[in-house]
C-alpha positions as CSV (number, residue, x, y, z in Angstrom):
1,X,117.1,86.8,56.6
2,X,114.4,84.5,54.7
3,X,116.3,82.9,51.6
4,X,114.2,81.3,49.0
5,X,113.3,77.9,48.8
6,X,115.8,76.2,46.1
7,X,118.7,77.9,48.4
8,X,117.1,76.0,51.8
9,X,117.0,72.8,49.4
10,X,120.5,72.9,48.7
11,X,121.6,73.7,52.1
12,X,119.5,71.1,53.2
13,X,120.9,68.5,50.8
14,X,124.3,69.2,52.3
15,X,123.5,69.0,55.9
16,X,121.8,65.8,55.5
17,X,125.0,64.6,53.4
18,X,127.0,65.3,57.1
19,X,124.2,63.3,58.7
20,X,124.8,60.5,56.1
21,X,128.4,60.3,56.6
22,X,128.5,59.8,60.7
23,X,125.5,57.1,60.1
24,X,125.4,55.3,57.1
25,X,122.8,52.8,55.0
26,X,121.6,51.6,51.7
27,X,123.7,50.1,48.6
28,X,124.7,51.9,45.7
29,X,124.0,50.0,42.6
30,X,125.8,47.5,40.9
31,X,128.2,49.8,39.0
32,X,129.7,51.2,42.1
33,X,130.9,47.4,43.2
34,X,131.9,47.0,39.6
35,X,134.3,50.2,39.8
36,X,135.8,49.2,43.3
37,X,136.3,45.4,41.6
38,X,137.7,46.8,38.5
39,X,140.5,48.4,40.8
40,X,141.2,45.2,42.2
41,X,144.8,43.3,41.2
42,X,144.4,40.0,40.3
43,X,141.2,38.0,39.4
44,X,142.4,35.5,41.9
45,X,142.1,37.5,44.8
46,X,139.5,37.3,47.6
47,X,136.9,40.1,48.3
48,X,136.8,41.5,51.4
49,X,133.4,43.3,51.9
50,X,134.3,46.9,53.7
51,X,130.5,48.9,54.6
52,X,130.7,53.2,54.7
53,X,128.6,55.8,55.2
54,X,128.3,58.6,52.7
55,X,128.0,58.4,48.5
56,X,130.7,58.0,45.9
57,X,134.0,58.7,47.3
58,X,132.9,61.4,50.1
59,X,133.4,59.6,52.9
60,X,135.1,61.0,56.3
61,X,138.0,60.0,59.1
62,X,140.9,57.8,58.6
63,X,138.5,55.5,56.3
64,X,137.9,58.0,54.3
65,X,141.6,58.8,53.5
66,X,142.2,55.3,52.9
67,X,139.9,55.1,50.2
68,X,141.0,58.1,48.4
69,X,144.9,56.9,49.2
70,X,144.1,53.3,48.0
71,X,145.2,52.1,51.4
72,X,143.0,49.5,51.4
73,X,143.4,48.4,47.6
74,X,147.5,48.0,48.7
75,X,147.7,46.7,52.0
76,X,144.8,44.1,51.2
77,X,146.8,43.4,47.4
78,X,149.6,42.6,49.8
79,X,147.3,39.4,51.4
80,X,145.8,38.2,48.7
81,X,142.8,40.1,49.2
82,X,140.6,43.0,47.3
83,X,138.3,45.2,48.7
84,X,134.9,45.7,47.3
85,X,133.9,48.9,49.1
86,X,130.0,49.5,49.5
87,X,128.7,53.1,50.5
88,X,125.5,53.4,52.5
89,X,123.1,56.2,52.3
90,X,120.8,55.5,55.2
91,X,121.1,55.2,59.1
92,X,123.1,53.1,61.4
93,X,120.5,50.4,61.5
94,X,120.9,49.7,57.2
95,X,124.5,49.0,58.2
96,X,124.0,46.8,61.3
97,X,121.7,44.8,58.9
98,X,124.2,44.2,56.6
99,X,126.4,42.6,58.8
100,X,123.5,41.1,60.3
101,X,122.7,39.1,56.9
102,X,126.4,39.0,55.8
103,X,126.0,41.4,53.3
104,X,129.5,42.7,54.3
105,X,132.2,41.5,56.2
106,X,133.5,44.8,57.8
107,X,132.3,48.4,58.1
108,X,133.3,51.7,59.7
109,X,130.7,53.5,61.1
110,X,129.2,55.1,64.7
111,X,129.8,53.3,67.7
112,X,125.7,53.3,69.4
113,X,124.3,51.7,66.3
114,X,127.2,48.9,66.2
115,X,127.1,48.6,70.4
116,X,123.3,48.2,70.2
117,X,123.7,45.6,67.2
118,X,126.3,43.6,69.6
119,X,123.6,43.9,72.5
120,X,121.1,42.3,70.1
121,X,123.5,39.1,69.8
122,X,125.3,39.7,66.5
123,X,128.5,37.7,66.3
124,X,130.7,41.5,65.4
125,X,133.7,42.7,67.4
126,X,135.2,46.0,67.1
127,X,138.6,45.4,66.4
128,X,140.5,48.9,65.2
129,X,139.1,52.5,65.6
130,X,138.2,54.9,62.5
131,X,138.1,58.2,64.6
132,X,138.3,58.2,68.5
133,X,136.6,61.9,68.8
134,X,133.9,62.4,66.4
135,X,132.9,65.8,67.6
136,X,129.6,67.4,68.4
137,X,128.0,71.1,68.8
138,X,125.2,73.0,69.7
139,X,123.8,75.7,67.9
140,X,121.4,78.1,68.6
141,X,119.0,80.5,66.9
142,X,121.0,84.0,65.5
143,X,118.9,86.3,67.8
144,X,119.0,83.8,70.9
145,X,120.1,85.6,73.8
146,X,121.4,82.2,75.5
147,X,125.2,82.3,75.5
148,X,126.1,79.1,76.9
149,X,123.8,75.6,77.9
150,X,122.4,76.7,80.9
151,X,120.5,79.4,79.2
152,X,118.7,76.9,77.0
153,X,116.8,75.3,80.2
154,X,113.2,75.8,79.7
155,X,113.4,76.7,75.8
156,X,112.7,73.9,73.1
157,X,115.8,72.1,72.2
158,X,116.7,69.6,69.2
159,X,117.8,65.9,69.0
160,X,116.6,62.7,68.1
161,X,115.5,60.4,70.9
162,X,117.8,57.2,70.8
163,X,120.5,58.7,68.5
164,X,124.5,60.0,69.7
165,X,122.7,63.5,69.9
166,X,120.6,62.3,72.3
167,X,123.6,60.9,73.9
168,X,125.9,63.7,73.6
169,X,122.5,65.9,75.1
170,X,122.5,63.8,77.8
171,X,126.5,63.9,78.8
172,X,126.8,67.7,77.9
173,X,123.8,68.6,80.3
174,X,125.4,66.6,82.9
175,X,128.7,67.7,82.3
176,X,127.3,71.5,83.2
177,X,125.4,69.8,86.4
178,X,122.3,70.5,85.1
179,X,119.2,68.3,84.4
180,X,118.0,67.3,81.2
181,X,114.4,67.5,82.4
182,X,114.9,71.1,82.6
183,X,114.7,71.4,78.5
184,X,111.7,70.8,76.0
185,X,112.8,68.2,73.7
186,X,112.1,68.2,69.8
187,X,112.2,64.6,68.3
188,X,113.8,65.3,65.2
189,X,117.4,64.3,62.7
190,X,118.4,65.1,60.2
191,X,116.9,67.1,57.3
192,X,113.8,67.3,59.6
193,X,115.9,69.0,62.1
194,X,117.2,71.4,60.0
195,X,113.8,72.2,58.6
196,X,112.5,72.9,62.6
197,X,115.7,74.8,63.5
198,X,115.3,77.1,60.2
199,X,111.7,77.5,61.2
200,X,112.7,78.9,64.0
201,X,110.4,76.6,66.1
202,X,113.1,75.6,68.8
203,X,116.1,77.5,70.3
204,X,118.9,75.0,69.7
205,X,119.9,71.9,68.4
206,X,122.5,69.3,69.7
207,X,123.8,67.4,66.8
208,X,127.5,67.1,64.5
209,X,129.9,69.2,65.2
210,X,130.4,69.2,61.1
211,X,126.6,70.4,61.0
212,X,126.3,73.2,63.6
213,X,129.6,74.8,61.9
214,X,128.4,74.6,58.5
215,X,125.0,76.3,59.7
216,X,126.7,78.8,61.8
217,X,128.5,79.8,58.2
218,X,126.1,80.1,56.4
219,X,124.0,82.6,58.8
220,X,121.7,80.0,60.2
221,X,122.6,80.8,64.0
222,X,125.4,80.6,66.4
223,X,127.6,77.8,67.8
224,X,127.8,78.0,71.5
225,X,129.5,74.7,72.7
226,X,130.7,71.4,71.6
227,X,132.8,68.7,72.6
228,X,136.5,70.2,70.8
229,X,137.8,71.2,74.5
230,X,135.6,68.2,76.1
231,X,137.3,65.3,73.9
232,X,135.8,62.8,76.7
233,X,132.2,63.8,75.7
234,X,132.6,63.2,72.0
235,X,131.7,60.0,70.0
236,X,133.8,57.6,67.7
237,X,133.6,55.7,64.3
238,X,134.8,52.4,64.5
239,X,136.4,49.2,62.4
240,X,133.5,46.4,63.0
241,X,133.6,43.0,61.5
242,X,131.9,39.7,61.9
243,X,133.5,37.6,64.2
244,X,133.6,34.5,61.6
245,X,135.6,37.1,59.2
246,X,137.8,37.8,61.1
247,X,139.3,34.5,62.6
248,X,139.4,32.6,59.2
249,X,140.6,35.8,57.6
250,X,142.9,37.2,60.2
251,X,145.4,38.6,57.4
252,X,142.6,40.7,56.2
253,X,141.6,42.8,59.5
254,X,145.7,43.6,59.8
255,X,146.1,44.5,56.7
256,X,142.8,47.2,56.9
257,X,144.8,48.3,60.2
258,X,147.4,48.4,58.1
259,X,145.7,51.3,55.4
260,X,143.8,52.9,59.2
261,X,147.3,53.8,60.0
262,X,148.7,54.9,56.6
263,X,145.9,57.2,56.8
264,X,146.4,58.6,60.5
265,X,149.8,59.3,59.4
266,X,149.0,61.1,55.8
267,X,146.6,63.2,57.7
268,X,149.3,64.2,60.3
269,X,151.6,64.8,57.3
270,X,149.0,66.7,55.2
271,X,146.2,68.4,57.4
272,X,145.4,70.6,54.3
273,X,144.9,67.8,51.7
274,X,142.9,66.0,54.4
275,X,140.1,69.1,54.6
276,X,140.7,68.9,50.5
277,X,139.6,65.3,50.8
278,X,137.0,65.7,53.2
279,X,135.3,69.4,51.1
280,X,134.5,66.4,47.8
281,X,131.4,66.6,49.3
282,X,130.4,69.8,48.7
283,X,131.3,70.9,52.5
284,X,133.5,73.9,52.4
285,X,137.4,72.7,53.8
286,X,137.2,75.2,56.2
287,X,134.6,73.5,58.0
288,X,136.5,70.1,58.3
289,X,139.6,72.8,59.3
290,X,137.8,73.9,61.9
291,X,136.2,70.7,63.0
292,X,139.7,69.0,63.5
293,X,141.6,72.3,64.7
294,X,142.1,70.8,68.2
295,X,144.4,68.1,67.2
296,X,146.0,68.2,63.9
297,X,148.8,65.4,64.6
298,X,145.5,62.9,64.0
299,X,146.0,61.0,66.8
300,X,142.4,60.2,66.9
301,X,143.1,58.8,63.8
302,X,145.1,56.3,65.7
303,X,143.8,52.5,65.2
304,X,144.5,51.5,68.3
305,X,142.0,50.8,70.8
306,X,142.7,53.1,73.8
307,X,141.6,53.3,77.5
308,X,140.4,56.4,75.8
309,X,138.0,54.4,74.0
310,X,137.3,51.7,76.2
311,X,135.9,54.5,78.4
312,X,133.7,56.4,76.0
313,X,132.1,52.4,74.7
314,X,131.6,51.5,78.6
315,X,129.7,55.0,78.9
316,X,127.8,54.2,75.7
317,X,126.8,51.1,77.3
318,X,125.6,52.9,80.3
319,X,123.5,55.5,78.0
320,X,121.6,52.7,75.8
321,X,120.8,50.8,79.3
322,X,119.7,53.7,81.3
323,X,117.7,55.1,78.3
324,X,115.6,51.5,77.5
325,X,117.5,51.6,74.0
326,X,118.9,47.7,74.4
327,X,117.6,44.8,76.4
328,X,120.5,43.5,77.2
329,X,123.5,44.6,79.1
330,X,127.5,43.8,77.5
331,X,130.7,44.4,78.9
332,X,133.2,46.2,76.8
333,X,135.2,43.1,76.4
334,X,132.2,41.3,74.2
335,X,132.6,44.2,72.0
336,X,136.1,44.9,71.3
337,X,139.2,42.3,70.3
338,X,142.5,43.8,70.4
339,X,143.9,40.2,68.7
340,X,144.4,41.9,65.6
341,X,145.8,45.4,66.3
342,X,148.5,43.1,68.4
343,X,148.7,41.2,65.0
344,X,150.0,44.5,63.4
345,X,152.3,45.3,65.8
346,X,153.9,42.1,65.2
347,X,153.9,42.8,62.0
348,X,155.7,46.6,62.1
């Protein structure tokens, strides 16, 4: 059914706002930094610098909750520390250049653009996890035929080339034994995605789990897969900070593992305040509901870096190599430090 231009526009709007909140990018203006400092305790207090994806408030995962909660205002009060929080608007790379230029200490965000910013030689280590299954889905056009991936072989399908859609293209394909050759490839994220797939000028697009479920409802085609019963194929958003941060301010990464775990277990206490949380963005709750049906203890919410994870960075690794995205090859061990969730533990 054709809807009428102001109604794709909002849609749109929306859809790129799910986009926004798995990548991340610019600075909001001055006021935002001067709310986040007014909340702080004591004038006295050092700032710690904490990057985001999304606008305002409407952020996503265990960060998200912590930010909402105050985690991050307590457990960093507790250390002599205050968090000035700094939302980004843009794509992965606006965030890997503000740690780049120390424009922030520490930021949750996707786990390509922070691996390829590591390959690149920036002095950041992972050092606590913000979601450890950051699903994905693939939708297909309303009167598509194709019931599963397999079908799809041949027709033109959507994802942006050196993006975790790629990626999860790439894994999901495989997963099914079939060859990615086998499919016509559309360039295209984000808002320009949307705009192709509602033209109706490919059969499917691979992207968000999030995206394809918020499509799917409101009558823009049909989810037929995602990564919900194939956990190992799904992505993460992770706790990054620069190296020099983190070892004169030790205190600091704790205590934001600290407010990470507060959050995991609020969410597992109050899975229908979490999709409450989440739906601030204009996203219905019932698509976050759905999105995190498959486990709602949270353990993904868990800041602990798992074997689970380990795995799914090493693979990473493997996808930006074999796909010419990096230059330069790193063991997981250069990107991950595990000194500071053992810190917390301590702590408990």
């Amino acid at each position: 059914m054709k809807k009428c231009n102001k109604q794709h526009y909002t849609l749109f709007f929306y859809l790129a706002i799910l986009v926004v909140l798995a990548f991340g990018g610019i600075n909001l203006d001055d006021k935002t930094s001067e709310k986040n400092t007014a909340l702080s305790a004591h004038h006295e207090q050092k700032t710690v610098r904490i990057g985001f994806p999304g606008i305002s408030n409407s952020t996503l995962e265990a960060g998200g909750i912590a930010i909402n909660q105050q985690y991050f205002i307590e457990e960093l009060a507790k250390v002599g520390f205050k968090p000035e929080i700094v939302f980004f608007q843009q794509a992965g790379p606006a965030l890997n250049e503000a740690l780049a230029s120390d424009k922030i200490d520490v930021a949750l965000y996707g786990d390509l653009p922070i691996a390829i910013l590591r390959t690149k030689g920036a002095p950041v280590k992972v050092f606590a996890i913000d979601n450890s299954r950051l699903q994905f889905g693939t939708i297909v056009q309303s009167e598509s035929p194709a019931k599963n991936i397999a079908a799809l072989q041949g027709k033109k399908v959507i994802f942006g080339k050196g993006t975790v859609q790629q990626r999860y293209f790439k894994e999901i394909t495989q997963f099914y034994g079939l060859n990615p050759d086998k499919f016509e490839m559309v360039n295209a994220v984000g808002a320009d995605a949307n705009s192709v797939f509602s033209g109706q000028q490919a059969e499917a697009m691979f992207t968000f789990y999030y995206t394809v479920l918020y499509m799917q409802q409101k009558g823009m085609g049909k989810v037929i897969d995602s990564t919900l019963d194939k956990p190992e194929l799904s992505s993460q958003s992770l706790a990054v900070g620069r190296e020099i941060f983190l070892q004169e301010n030790p205190q600091a990464a704790v205590a934001i593992i600290k407010a990470l775990q507060r959050a995991k277990q609020f969410a597992s206490q109050n899975p229908e305040q979490v999709f409450k949380i989440f739906s601030q963005n204009n996203i219905p709750a019932d698509i976050y509901r759905q999105a995190y049906s498959a486990d709602l203890s949270f353990s993904n919410f868990d800041p602990k870096i798992t074997q689970e994870s380990v795995n799914k960075l090493s693979r990473l690794i493997d996808f930006l190599v074999e796909n010419k995205l990096v230059n330069n090859r790193i063991n997981v061990e250069e990107l991950i430090t595990t000194e500071y969730y053992e810190r917390f533990l301590q702590e408990k």
